[in-house]
C-alpha positions in Angstrom: -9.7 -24.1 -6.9 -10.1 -21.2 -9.5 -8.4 -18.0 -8.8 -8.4 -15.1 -10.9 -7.1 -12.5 -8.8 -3.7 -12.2 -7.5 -3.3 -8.8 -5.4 0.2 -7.9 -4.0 1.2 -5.4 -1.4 4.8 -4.2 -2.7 7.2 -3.1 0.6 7.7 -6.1 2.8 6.2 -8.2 1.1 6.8 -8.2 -3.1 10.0 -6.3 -2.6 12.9 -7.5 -1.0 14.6 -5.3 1.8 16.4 -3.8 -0.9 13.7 -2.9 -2.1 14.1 -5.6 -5.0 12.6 -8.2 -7.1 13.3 -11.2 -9.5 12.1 -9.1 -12.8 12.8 -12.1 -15.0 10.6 -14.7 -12.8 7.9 -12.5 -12.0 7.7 -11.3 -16.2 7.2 -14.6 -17.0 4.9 -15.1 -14.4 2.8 -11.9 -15.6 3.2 -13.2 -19.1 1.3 -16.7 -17.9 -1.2 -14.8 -15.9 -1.8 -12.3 -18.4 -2.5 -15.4 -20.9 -4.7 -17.9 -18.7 -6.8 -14.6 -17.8 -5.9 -14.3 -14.3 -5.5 -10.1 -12.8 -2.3 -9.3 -10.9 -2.9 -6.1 -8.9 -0.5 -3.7 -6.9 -2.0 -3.3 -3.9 0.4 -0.7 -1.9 -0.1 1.9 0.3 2.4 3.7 -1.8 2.0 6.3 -4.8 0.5 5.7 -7.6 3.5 7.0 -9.5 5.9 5.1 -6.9 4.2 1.7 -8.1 4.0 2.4 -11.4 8.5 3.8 -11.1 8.8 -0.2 -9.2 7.0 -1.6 -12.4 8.2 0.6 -14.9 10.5 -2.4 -16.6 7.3 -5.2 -16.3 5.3 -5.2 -19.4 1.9 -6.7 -19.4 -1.7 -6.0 -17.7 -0.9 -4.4 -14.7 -3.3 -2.7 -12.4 -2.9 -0.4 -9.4 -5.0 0.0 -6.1 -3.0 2.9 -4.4 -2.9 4.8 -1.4 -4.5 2.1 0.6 -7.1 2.1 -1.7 -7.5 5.7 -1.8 -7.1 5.6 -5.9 -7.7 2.9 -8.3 -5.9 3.1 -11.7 -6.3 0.3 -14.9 -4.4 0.7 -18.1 -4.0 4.8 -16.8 -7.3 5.0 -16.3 -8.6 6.1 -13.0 -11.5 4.2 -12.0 -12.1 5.2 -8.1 -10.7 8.3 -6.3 -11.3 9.1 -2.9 -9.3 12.5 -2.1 -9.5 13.5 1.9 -11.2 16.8 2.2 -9.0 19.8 2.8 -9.8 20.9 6.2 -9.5 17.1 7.5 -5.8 16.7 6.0 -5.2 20.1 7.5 -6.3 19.0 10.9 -4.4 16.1 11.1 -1.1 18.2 10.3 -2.3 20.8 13.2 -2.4 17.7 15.2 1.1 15.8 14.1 2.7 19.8 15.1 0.7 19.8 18.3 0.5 16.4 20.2 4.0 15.6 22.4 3.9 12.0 21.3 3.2 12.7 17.7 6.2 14.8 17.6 9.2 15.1 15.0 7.4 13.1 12.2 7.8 13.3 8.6 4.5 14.6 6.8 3.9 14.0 3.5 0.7 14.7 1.7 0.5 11.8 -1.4 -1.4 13.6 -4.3 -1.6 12.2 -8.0 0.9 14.1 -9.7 2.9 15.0 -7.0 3.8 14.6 -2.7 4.6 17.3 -0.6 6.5 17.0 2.7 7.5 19.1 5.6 11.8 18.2 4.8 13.7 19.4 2.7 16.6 18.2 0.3 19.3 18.9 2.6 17.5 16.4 5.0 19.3 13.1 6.3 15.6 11.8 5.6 15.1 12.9 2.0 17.2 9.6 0.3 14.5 7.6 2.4 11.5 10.1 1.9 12.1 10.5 -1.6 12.7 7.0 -2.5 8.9 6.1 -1.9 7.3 9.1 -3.5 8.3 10.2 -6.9 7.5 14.2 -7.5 8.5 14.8 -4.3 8.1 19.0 -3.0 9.1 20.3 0.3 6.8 23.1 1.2 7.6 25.5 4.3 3.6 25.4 4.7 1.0 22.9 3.6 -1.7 25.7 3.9 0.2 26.1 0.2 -1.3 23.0 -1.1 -3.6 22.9 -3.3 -4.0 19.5 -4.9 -6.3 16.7 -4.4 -4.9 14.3 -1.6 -5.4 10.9 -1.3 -2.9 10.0 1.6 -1.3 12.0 4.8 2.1 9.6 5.7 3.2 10.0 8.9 6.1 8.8 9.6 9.4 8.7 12.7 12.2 6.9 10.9 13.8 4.5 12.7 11.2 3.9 15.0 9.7 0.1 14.5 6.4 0.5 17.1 4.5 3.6 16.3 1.7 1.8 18.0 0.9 4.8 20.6 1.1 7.2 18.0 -1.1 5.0 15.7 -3.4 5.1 19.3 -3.3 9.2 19.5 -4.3 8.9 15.8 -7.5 7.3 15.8 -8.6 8.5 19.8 -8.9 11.8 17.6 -9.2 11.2 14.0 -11.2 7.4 14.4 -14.8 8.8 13.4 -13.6 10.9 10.8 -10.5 8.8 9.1 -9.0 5.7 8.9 -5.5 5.3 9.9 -3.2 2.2 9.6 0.4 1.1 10.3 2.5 0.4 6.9 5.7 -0.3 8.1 9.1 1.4 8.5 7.7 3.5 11.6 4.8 5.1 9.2 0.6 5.2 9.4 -1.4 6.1 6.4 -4.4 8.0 7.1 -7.1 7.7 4.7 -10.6 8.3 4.0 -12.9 5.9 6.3 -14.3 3.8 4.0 -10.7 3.4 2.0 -9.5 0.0 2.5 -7.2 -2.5 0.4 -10.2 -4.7 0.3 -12.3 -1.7 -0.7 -10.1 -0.9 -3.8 -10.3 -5.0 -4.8 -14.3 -4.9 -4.2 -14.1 -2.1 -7.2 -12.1 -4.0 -9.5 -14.3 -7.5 -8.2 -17.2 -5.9 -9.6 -16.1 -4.2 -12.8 -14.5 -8.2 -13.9 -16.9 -9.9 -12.1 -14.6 -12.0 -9.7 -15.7 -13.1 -5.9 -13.5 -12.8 -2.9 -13.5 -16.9 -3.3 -11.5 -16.5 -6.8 -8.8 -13.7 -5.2 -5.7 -14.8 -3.7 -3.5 -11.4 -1.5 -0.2 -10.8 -0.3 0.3 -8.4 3.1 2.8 -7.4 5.6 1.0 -4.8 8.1 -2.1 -3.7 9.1 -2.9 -1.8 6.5 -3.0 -5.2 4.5 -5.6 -6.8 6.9 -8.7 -5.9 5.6 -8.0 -7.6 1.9 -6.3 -10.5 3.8 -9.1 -11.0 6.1 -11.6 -11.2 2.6 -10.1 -12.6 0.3 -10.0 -16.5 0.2 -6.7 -17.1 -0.3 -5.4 -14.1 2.0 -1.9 -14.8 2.6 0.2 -12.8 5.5 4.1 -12.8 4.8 5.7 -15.1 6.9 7.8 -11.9 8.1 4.4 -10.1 8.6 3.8 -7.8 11.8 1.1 -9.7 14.0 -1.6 -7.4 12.5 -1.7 -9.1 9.3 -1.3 -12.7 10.6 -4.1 -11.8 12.9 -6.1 -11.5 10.0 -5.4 -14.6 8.3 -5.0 -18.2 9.0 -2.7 -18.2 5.6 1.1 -17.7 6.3 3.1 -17.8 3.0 6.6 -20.7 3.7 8.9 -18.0 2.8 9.3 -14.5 3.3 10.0 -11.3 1.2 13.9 -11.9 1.0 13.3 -15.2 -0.8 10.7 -14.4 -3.1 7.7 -15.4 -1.0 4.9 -14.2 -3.3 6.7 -15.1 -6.2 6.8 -18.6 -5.1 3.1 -18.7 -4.4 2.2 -17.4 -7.7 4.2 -20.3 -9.2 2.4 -22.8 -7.1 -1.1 -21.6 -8.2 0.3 -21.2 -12.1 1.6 -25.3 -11.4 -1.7 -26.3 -9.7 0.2 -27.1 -6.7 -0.7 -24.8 -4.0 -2.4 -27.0 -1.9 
């Protein structure tokens, strides 16, 4: 067994519900990995910025496939980009305002430098909304936005099943978009071809690695398609049932007790099998 790949979905899976990790553990880990050669790769549906703020006290070769795939980012360098075009974004929020079941969602638009969202700081929702994406703007209209956009975020907080919005989603927007459930009541819609496993394919090719030497880490369905390539695709054991429908792999522990860190230490110790 020779892996030389490690990707990671962060929330649900990397993270803790707090939204923590074991910084000492996984440093050392990234210290080993970093020496024997091996790549360790956010893969989030999150910000680009967001990942970076959640690694921001790691130090080592880190890089970042973001926004589902949506922008790929090595030592600050951005090596794939896939921005959805203006009037499709624009549709979809026409649509979110329009349709009964999509309504009283959280928009937010996930741009490079910044996100843009239909709440405001006086919101109950902006602690939550704002924790995810730094840069964070409220605008009164998104016709005001001007930016390249990678991501549209739907999302109903507190909801857990968003799966008949995620079905009004794609009845419309299937041909033309792909949309996916993240977790914490939200759906990601993103260019068609944008994937997780699309943003590893880009990295596979530039260090010439094979799905057989990549080992992933997902909690939702937008983490299926790299678990469903890769090899060693691992769904959390707390993963909703479109990620372990993916996979055979289920990890022996979960995201509240280190699950992908104790993974990475069995393939560092030769002992994952």
């Amino acid at each position: 067994m020779t892996i030389k790949l490690i990707a990671s979905d962060i929330d649900g899976t990397f993270l803790d519900d707090h939204h923590e990790f074991d910084h000492h553990r996984f440093q050392a880990q990234l210290d080993e990995m970093n020496r024997r050669g091996i790549h360790f790769v956010v893969s989030s549906g999150n910000q680009y910025l967001h990942c970076t703020k959640v690694m921001e006290n790691i130090h080592g070769d880190l890089t970042y496939v973001t926004e589902d795939g949506g922008l790929i980012v090595e030592q600050g360098k951005i090596l794939d980009a896939s921005a959805i075009a203006t009037e499709l974004w624009q549709s979809v929020v026409s649509s979110v305002y329009q349709k009964p079941v999509l309504k009283d969602a959280v928009v937010i638009l996930s741009g490079l430098d910044a996100a843009y969202t239909n709440i405001t700081p006086k919101s109950d929702l902006w602690a939550r909304t704002s924790y995810f994406y730094e840069a964070l703007r409220p605008v009164s209209a998104f016709s005001q936005v001007a930016s390249d956009i990678y991501k549209v975020d739907v999302n109903w907080p507190g909801l857990t099943d968003v799966r008949d919005k995620h079905a009004e989603l794609v009845s419309e927007f299937g041909d033309q978009l792909n949309e996916v459930m993240s977790g914490y009541g939200g759906i990601d819609i993103i260019r068609p071809h944008v994937t997780k496993a699309y943003g590893l394919k880009q990295l596979q090719r530039l260090w010439g690695i094979s799905m057989d030497e990549t080992m992933a880490f997902g909690d939702n369905q937008n983490d299926a398609a790299m678990l469903r390539d890769a090899k060693y695709g691992y769904a959390m054991k707390n993963a909703a049932p479109e990620a372990k429908a993916a996979t055979s792999l289920v990890t022996p522990l979960d995201n509240n007790h280190d699950g992908v860190l104790d993974m990475i230490d069995r393939v560092l110790l030769d002992r994952l099998n």
